[in-house]
N, C-alpha and C positions, 0 to 999 in steps of 0.2 A: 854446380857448374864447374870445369873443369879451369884451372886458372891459366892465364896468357903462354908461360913458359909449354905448358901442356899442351896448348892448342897450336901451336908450333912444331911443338917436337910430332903432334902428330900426324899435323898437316906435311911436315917433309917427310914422313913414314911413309903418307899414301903417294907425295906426289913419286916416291921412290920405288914406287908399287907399277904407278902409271907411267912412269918411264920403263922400267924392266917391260912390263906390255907392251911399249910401242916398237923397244927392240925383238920381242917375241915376233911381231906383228910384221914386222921389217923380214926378218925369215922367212915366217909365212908366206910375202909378197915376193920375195924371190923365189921361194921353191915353187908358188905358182907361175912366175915368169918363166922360170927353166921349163916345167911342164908346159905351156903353152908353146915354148920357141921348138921342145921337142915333135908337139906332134904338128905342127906347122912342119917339120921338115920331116917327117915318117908320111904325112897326108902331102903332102904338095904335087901340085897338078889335080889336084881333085878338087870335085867343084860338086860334091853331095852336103847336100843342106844340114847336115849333121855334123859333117867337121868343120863347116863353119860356124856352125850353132856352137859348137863346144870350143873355139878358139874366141869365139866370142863371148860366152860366159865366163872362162877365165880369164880374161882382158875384164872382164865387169866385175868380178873376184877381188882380183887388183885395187880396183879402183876402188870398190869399197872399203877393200883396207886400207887402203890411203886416205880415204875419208875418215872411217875411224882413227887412226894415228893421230890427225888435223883434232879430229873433236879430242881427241883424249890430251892434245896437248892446249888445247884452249882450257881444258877442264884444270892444270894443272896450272894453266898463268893465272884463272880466276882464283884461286885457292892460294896462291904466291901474293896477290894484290890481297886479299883478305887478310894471309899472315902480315903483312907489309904496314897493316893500319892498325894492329893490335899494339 
């Protein structure tokens, strides 16, 4: 089994992993925002269930990734408290 110092140093490798992702993730969640705001304003005035469908799926896009960002940094305070009691 790997000793204290080790399980440390590796546990801030990955939370350093899962931060780089959430900033990855943060991109992601913007270039889907700009894509949404754009076709909102290329589609406006239209009222076909499809460009609502697909402004609405990218708004749910979003949110998802927002949701994971949430989970990936819960996953990171766990792994912080665990380093924390070693």
């Amino acid at each position: 089994m790997a000793g204290v110092d080790e399980i440390r140093a590796g546990i801030a490798t990955a939370n350093e992993k899962c931060n780089s992702s959430i900033a990855a993730l943060q991109q992601a969640a913007q270039a889907l925002e700009e894509a949404r705001q754009i076709l909102s304003q290329v589609t406006s005035g239209s009222n076909q269930p499809e460009v609502t469908q697909a402004n609405g799926l990218l708004a749910n896009a979003g949110q998802g990734i927002s949701d994971t960002q949430g989970t990936i940094q819960q996953a990171i305070s766990s792994a912080e408290q665990y380093s924390a009691r070693l």
